[in-house]
C-alpha positions in Angstrom: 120.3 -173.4 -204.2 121.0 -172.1 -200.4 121.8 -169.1 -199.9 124.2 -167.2 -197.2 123.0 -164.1 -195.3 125.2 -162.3 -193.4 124.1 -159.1 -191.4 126.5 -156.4 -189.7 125.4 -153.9 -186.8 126.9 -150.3 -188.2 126.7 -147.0 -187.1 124.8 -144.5 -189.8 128.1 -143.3 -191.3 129.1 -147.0 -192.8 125.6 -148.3 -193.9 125.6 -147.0 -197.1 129.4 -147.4 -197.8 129.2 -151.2 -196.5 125.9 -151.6 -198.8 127.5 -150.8 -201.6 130.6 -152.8 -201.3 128.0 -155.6 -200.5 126.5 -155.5 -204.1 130.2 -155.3 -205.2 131.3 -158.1 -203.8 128.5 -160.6 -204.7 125.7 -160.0 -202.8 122.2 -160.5 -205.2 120.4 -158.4 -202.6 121.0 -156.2 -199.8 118.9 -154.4 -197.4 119.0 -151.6 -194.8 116.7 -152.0 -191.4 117.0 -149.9 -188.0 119.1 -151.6 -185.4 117.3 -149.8 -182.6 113.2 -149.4 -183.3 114.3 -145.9 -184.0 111.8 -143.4 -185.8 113.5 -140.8 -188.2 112.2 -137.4 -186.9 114.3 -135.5 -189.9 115.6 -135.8 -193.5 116.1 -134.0 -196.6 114.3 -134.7 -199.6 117.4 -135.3 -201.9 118.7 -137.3 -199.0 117.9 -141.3 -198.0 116.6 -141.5 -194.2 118.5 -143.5 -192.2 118.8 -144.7 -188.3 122.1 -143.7 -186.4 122.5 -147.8 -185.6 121.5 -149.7 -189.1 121.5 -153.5 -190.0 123.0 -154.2 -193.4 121.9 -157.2 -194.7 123.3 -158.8 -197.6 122.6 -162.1 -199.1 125.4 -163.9 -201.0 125.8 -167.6 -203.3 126.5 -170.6 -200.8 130.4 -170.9 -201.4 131.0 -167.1 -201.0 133.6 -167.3 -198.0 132.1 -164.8 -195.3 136.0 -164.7 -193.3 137.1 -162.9 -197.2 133.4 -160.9 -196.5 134.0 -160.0 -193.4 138.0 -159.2 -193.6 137.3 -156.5 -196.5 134.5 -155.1 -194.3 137.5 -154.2 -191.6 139.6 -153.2 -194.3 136.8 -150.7 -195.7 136.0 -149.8 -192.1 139.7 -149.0 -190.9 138.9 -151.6 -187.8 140.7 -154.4 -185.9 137.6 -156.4 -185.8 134.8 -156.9 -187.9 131.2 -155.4 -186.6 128.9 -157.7 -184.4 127.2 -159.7 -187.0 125.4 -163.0 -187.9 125.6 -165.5 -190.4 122.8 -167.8 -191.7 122.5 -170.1 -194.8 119.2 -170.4 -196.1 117.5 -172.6 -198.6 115.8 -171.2 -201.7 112.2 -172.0 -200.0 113.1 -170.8 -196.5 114.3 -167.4 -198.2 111.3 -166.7 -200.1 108.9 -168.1 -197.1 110.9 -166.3 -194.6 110.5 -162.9 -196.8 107.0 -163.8 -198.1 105.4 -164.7 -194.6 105.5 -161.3 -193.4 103.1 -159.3 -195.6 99.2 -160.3 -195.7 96.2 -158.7 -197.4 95.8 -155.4 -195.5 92.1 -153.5 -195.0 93.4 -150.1 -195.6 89.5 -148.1 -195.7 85.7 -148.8 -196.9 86.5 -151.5 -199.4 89.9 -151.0 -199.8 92.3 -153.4 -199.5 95.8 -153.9 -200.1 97.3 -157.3 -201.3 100.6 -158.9 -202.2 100.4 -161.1 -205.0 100.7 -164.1 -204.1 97.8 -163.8 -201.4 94.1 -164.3 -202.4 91.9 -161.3 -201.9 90.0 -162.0 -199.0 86.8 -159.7 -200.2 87.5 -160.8 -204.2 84.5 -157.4 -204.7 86.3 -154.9 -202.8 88.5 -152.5 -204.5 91.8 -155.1 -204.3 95.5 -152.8 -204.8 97.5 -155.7 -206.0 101.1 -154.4 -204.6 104.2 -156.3 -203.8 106.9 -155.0 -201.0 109.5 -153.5 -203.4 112.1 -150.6 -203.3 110.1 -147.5 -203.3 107.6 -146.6 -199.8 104.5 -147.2 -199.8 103.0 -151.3 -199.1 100.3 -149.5 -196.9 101.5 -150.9 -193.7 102.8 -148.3 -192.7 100.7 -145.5 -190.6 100.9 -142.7 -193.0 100.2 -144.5 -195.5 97.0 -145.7 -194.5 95.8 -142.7 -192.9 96.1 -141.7 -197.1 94.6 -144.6 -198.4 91.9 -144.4 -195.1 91.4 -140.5 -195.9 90.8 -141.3 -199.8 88.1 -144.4 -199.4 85.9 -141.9 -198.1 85.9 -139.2 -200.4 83.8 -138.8 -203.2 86.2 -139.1 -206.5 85.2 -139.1 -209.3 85.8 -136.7 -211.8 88.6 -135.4 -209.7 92.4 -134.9 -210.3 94.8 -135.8 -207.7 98.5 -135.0 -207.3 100.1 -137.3 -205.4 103.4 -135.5 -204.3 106.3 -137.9 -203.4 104.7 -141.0 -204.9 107.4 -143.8 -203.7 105.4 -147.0 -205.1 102.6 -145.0 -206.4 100.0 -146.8 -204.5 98.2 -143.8 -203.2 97.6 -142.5 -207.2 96.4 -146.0 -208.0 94.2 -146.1 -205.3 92.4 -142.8 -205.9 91.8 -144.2 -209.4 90.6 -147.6 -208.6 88.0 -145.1 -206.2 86.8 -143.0 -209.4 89.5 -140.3 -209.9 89.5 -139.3 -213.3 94.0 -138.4 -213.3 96.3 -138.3 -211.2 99.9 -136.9 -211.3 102.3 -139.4 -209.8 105.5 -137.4 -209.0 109.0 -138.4 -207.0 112.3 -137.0 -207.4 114.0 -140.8 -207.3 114.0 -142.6 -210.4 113.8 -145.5 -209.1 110.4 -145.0 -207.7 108.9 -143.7 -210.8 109.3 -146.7 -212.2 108.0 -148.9 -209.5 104.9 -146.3 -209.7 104.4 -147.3 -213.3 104.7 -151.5 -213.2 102.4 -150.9 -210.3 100.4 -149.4 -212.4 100.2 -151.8 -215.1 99.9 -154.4 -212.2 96.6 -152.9 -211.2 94.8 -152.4 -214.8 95.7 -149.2 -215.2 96.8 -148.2 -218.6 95.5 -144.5 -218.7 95.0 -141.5 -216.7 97.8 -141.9 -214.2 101.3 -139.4 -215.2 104.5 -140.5 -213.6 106.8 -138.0 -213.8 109.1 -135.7 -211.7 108.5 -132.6 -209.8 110.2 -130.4 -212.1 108.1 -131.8 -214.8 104.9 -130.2 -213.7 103.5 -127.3 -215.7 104.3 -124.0 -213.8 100.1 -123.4 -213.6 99.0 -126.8 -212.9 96.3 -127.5 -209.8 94.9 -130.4 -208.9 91.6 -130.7 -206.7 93.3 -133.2 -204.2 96.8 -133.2 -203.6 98.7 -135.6 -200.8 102.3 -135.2 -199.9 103.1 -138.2 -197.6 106.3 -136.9 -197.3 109.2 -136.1 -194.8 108.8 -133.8 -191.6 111.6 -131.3 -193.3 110.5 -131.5 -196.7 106.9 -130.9 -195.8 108.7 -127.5 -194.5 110.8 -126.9 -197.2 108.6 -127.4 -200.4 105.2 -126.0 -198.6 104.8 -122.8 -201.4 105.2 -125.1 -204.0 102.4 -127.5 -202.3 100.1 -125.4 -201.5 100.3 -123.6 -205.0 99.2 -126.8 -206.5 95.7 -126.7 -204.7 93.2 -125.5 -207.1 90.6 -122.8 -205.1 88.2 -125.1 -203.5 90.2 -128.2 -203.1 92.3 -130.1 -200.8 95.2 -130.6 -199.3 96.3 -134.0 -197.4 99.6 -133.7 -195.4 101.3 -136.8 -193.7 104.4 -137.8 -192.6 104.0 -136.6 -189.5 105.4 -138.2 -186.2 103.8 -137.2 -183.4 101.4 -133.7 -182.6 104.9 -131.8 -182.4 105.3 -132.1 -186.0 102.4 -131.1 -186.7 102.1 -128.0 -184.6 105.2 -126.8 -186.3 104.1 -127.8 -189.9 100.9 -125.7 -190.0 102.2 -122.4 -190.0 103.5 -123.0 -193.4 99.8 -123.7 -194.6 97.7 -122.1 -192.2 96.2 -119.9 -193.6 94.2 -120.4 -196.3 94.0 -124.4 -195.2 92.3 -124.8 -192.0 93.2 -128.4 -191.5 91.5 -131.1 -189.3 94.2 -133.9 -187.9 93.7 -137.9 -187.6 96.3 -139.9 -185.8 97.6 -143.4 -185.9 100.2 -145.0 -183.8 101.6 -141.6 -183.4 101.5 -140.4 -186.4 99.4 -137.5 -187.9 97.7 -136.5 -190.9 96.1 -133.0 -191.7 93.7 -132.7 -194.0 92.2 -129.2 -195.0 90.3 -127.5 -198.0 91.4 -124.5 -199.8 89.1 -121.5 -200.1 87.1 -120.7 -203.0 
């Protein structure tokens, strides 16, 4: 069955809106993407990130009629025109190729790789995170992702519990338990994600010693010896007593998130002291890693 995309060029304040009348109006899926290769430099935690110029995406049946689309996207918009835009009709194998083609197995640390399903592990006895692009963060393409995932290959493990605060697809708990951890807490504040965190988990074997759960959830004393927040500039701010009160004495904190050594300069404050942190970098983006005093 072919299939009809159609993508609009909106400014930040109709993305959502325009999404949402997308899935109202027929669309099976629909997707958000900067118009503008712009980074997101702030957020809230209860808030979704988005650019100031945003592609909406939707993908509709093949005898949806895009002029009826497109007219109630003026009408919901209050303009005389509709927003620059394409339209495209895909078959069902172009879709899934199109889609499909862009992820590949990904080395993400010593013998740690990250691979979508449908690809064949290229080292079949490495420690293979099956993981499929999805709606929650976290495929480990992205930089502050694998600067976790690159910071956790080369720890020693086992027998250790990790906290892994603002989980998103819950790839960085899985991982530290394919590596030897013996728990880890898996927490997120969206819904959504928790449950992506726990077929992930499945996906990967894992049928004990991973909690998904959310924040609030915790138990008011609980530590863990590693925790990671690959989080949001702001929120990194915003929640840092309640991180750094989750390190037990002795262990360690991972901060990322971080775009660019301006983030980070202003982030330490918050943790410095006790953590004295070291910093790693990839394409611009930073993670501090630092141990708590005994």
């Amino acid at each position: 069955m072919p299939w009809l995309k159609l993508k609009l060029r909106v400014d930040e304040s109709h993305a959502q809106p325009l999404a949402d009348a997308f899935e109202e109006w027929g669309a099976i899926s629909v997707t958000l993407e900067d118009a503008a290769d712009q980074p997101i430099f702030e957020t809230h935690w209860d808030k979704n990130p988005l650019w100031s110029q945003v592609v909406v995406t939707g993908l509709f049946p093949e005898h949806t009629s895009t002029d009826d689309i497109l007219a109630r996207t003026r009408a919901l918009m209050h303009l005389a025109e509709p927003p620059p835009h394409e339209i495209d009709l895909l078959g069902d194998e172009d879709w899934a190729h199109s889609w499909m083609a862009h992820y590949k197995p990904l080395q993400v640390g010593r013998g740690l790789w990250v691979v979508p399903s449908w690809c064949a592990p290229p080292e079949p006895d490495a420690i293979n995170i099956i993981l499929d692009p999805g709606l929650a963060f976290g495929t480990g393409d992205h930089p502050t992702t694998s600067l976790c995932l690159t910071w956790l290959s080369e720890q020693t493990l086992a027998g250790k519990t990790i906290l892994d605060y603002g989980c998103g697809s819950g790839i960085l708990s899985i991982a530290a338990l394919r590596l030897g951890a013996h728990e880890a807490f898996a927490v997120d504040i969206d819904p959504q994600a928790l449950e992506v965190s726990r077929r992930n988990a499945v996906h990967n074997g894992i049928h004990g010693g991973m909690q998904v759960m959310l924040p609030s959830e915790l138990s008011p004393d609980f530590q863990a010896d590693i925790v990671i927040a690959n989080i949001l500039f702001g929120t990194l701010i915003e929640l840092a007593p309640e991180i750094k009160a989750r390190v037990r004495p002795g262990g360690w904190l991972v901060l990322s998130g971080l775009l660019g050594s301006d983030q980070a300069v202003e982030v330490r404050p918050y943790y410095e002291p006790p953590f004295a942190f070291e910093q790693r970098e990839r394409q611009q983006w930073v993670l501090l890693a630092g141990r708590k005093p005994d």
